[in-house]
C-alpha positions as CSV (number, residue, x, y, z in Angstrom):
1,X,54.3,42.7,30.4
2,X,54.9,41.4,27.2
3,X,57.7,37.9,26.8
4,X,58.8,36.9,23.3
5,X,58.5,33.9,22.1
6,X,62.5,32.7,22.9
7,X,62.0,33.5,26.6
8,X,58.9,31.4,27.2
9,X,60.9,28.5,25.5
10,X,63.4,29.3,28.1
11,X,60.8,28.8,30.6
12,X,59.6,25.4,29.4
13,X,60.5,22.5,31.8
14,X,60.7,20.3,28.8
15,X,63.8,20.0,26.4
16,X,62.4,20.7,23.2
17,X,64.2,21.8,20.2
18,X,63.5,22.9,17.3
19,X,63.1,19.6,15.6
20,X,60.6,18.6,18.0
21,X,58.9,21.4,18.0
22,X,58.3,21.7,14.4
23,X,57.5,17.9,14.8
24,X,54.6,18.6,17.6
25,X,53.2,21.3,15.8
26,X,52.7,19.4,12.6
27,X,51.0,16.7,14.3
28,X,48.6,19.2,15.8
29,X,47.7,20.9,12.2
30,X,47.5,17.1,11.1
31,X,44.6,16.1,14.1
32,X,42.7,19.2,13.1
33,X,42.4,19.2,10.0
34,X,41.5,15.2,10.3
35,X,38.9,16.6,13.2
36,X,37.7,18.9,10.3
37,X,37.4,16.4,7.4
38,X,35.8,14.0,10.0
39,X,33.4,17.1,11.0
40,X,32.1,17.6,7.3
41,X,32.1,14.3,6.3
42,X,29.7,12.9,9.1
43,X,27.6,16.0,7.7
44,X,27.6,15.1,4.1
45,X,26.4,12.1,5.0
46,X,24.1,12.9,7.5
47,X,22.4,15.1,4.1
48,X,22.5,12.3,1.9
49,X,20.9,9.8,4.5
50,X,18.2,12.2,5.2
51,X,17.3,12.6,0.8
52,X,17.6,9.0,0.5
53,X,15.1,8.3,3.0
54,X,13.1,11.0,1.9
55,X,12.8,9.8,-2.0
56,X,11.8,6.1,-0.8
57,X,9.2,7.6,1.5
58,X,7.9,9.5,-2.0
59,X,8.4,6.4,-3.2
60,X,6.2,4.1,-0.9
61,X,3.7,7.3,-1.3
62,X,3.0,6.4,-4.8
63,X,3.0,3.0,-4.1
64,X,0.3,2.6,-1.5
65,X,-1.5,5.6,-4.3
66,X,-1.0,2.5,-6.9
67,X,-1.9,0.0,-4.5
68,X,-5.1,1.7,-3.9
69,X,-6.5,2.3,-6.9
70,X,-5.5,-0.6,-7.8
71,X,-8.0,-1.8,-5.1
72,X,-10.3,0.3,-6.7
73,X,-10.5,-0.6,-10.4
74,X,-10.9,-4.5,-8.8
75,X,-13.7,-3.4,-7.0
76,X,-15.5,-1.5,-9.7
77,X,-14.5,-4.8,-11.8
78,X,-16.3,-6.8,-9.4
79,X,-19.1,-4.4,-9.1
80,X,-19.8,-4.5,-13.0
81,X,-19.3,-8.4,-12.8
82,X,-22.1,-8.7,-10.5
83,X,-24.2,-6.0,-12.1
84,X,-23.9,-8.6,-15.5
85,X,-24.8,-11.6,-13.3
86,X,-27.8,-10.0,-12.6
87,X,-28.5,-8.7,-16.1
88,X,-27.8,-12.4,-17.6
89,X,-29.9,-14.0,-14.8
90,X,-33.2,-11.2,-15.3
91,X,-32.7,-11.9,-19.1
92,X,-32.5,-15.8,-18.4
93,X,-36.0,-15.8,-16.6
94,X,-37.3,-13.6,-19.1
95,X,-36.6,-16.2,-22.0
96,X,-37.3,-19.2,-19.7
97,X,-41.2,-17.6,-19.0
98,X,-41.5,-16.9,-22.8
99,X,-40.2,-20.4,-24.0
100,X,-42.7,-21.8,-21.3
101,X,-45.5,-19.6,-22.9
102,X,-45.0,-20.4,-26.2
103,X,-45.0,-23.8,-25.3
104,X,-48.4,-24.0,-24.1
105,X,-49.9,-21.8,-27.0
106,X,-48.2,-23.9,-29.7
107,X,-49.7,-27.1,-27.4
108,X,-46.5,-28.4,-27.6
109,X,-44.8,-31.8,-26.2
110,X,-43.1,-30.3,-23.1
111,X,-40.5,-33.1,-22.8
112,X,-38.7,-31.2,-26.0
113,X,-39.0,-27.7,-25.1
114,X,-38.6,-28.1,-21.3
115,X,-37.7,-24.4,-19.9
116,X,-37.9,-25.0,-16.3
117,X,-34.6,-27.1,-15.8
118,X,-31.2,-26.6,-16.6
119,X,-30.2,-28.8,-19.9
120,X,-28.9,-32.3,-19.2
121,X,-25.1,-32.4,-19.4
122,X,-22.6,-35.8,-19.2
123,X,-20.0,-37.6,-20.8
124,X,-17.8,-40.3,-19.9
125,X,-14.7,-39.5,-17.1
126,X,-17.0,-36.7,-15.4
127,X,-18.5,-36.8,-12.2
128,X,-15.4,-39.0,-11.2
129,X,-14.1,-37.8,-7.7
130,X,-10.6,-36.9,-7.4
131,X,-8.7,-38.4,-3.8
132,X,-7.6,-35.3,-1.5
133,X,-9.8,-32.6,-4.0
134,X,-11.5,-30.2,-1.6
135,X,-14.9,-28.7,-2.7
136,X,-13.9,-25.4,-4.6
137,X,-16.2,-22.0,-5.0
138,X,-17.1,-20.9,-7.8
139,X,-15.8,-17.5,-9.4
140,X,-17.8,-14.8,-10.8
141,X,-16.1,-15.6,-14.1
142,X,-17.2,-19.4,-14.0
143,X,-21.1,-17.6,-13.0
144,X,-20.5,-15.7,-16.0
145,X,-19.8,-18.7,-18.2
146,X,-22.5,-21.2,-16.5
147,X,-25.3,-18.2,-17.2
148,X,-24.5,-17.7,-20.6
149,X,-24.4,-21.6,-21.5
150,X,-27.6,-21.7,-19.9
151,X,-29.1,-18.3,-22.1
152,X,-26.9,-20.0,-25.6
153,X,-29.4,-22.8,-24.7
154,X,-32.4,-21.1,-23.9
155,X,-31.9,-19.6,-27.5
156,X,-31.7,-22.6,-29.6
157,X,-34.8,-23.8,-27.8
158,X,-36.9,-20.7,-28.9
159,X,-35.1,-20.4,-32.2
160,X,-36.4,-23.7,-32.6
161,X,-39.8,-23.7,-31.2
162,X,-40.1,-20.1,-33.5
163,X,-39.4,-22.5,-36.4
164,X,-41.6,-25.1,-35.3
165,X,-44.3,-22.0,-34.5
166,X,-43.8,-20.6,-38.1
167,X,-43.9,-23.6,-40.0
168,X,-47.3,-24.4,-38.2
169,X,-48.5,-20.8,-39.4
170,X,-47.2,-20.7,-42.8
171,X,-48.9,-24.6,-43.2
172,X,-51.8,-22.8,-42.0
173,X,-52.3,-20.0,-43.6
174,X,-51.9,-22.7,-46.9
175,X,-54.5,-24.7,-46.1
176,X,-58.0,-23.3,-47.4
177,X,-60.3,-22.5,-44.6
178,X,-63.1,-19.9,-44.2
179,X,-66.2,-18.6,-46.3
180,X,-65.3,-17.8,-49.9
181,X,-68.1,-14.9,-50.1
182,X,-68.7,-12.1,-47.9
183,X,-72.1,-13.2,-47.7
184,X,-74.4,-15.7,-49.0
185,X,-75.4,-18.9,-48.1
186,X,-74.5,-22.7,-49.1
187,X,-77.4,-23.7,-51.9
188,X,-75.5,-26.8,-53.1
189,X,-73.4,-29.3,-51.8
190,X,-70.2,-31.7,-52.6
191,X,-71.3,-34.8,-53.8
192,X,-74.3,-36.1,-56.1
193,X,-77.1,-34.1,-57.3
194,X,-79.4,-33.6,-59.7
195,X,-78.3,-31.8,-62.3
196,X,-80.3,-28.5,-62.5
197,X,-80.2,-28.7,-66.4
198,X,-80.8,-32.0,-67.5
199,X,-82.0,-33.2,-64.7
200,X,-80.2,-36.3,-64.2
201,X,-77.7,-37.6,-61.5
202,X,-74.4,-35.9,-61.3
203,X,-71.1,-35.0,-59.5
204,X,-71.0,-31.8,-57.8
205,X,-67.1,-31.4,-57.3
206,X,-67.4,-28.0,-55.4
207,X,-70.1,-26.1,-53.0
208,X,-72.5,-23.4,-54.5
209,X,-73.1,-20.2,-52.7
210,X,-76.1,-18.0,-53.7
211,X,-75.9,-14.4,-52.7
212,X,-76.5,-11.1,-54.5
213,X,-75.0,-10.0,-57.4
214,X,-71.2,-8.4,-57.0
215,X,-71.1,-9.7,-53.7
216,X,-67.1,-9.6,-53.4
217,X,-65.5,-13.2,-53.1
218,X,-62.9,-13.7,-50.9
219,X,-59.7,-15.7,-51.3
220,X,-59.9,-18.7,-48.2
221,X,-55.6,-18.8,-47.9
222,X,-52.6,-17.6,-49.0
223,X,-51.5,-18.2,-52.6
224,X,-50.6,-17.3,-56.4
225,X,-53.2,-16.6,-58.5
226,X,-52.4,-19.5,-60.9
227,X,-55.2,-18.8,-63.6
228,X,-57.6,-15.5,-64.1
229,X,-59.9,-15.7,-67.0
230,X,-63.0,-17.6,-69.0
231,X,-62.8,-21.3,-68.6
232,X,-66.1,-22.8,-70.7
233,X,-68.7,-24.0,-67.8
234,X,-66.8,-21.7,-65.2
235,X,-67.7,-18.8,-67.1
236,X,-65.0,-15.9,-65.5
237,X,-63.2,-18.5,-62.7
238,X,-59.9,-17.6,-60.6
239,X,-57.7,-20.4,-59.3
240,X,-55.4,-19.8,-56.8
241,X,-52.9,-22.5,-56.1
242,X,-51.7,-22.8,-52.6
243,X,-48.7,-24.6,-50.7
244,X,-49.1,-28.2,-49.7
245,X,-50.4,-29.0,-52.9
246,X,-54.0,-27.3,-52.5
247,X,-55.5,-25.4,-55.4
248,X,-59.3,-23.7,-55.4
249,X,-61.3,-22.3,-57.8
250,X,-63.9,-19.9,-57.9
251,X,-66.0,-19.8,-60.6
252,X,-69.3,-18.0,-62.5
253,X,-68.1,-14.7,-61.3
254,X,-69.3,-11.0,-62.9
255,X,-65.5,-9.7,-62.7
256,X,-62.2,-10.6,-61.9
257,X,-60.2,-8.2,-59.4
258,X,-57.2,-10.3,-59.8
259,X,-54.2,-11.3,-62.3
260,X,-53.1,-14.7,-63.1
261,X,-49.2,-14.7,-61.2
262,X,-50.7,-12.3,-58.7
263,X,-50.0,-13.0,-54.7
264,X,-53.2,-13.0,-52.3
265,X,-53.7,-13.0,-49.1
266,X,-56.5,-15.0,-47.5
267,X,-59.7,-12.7,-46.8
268,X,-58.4,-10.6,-50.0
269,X,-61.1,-9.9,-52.7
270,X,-60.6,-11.7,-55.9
271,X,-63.4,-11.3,-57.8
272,X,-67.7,-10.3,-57.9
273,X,-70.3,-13.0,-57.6
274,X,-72.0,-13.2,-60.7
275,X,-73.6,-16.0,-63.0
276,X,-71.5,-16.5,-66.4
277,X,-70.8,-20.1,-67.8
278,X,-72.9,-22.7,-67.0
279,X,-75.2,-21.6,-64.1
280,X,-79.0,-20.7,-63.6
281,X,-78.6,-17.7,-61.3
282,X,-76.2,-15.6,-59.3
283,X,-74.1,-17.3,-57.3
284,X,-70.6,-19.0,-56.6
285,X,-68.9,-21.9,-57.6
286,X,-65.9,-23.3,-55.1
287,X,-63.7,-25.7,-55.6
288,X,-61.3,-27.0,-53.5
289,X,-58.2,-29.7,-55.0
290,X,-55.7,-31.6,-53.1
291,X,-53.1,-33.0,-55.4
292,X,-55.2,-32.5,-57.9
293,X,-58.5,-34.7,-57.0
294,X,-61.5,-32.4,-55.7
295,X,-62.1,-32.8,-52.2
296,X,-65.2,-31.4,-49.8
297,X,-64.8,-27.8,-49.4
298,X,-67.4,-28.0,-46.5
299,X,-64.2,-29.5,-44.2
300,X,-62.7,-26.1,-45.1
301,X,-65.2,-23.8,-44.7
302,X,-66.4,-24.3,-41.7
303,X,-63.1,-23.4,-39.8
């Protein structure tokens, strides 16, 4: 049974007109549609809440990513650090066992070259204790820096001692010393003789070695062959002058293997034992000068 819509206002209890009606109906539209907006609103929000959260849980991702390789790149630091420490402190006891066995060979003063404690530090205002300071540990930078002071040191004493060493060498290699002949044997001496000619006394200013003839003579140290030729009583005589002001001569020989301004070597052959100038047989004539004065090769030779 169907009513319209004028009858079923009839049947309301209430005394509603049109007014009212329209008023009622408005306010109904109104409520829903502010239900609605309310609806989709809590939902937008409810979206945008749930990316926010989700791009700073991306972004504490990365960070705790950052955070630990951050972690790592410290430890791998730390890991090469130590690594070093070890290097620097093998190559430390390395030069300290050196320095020590150079000292001995060189017979050197150990109080100068000491390599078995750490150098002496000081100065005025250190060592001064500070009221409340608490005792601190040390870094691996400030183990870095402490082992390479001690290494820097280390270094100047061997590049010392090295110079010390050399200049021992070179003074050595200088200083005549050894036979002059590759054989032979001493048939005069330094000093007074009788003069094999005349027969009278005389100065001898060298040593005489008899051997056979071209036996090869031998420069006793290092040096510039200052003179190379005939020399009246010499005969064919080489002089080799030397550092330190020393100077020999080797004289009477058959031939000369060498050039004046020539650089020898000691044990290097210089010339052939022979008998030229003023001599009665085959043999050698050496001479060595200090400063110019003749001195007793026998000192020399026998080293």
């Amino acid at each position: 049974m169907r009513l319209d819509a004028a009858a079923l206002l009839r049947r309301l209890p209430l005394d509603l007109n049109r007014p009212r009606l329209l008023m009622l109906a408005g306010l109904l539209l109104l409520g829903g549609g502010f239900a609605l907006g309310a609806l989709v609103g809590s939902t937008t929000a409810e979206r945008q809440d749930a990316a926010t959260l989700e791009r700073w849980s991306a972004e504490l991702a990365a960070q705790r990513q950052s955070v630990v390789a951050a972690r790592q790149a410290v430890d791998d630091q730390v890991g090469a650090l130590a690594a070093r420490i070890g290097q620097m402190h093998a190559r430390l006891i390395r030069l300290d066992a050196l320095g020590k066995r150079l000292t001995e060979v060189a017979n050197l003063d150990r109080g100068e070259f000491n390599f078995d404690d750490p150098p002496a530090v000081g100065g005025p205002g250190e060592g001064v204790e500070v009221a409340g300071a608490l005792p601190s540990v040390p870094t691996l930078e400030d183990m870095l820096d402490a082992m390479g002071r001690s290494i820097e040191d280390r270094s100047r004493q061997l590049a010392a001692l090295e110079t010390l060493i050399l200049s021992r060498e070179l003074a050595r290699q200088v200083v005549p010393g050894g036979r002059p002949v590759e054989s032979g044997y001493i048939s005069s001496f330094f000093g007074s003789r009788t003069d094999p000619f005349h027969g009278k006394a005389a100065f001898h200013a060298g040593l005489d070695f008899a051997g056979a003839p071209g036996t090869r003579v031998l420069a006793v140290a290092d040096g510039v062959v200052s003179f190379a030729g005939r020399d009246g009583n010499y005969g064919k005589l080489v002089e080799v002058t030397h550092g330190n002001g020393y100077v020999t001569r080797y004289a009477h020989n058959s031939t000369l293997l060498v050039e004046a301004g020539q650089t020898v070597r000691k044990g290097d052959p210089i010339a052939l034992m022979g008998s030229t100038g003023r001599s009665t047989g085959t043999h050698l004539h050496f001479e060595v000068l200090r400063e110019g004065r003749p001195v007793n090769p026998l000192s020399f030779v026998g080293r």
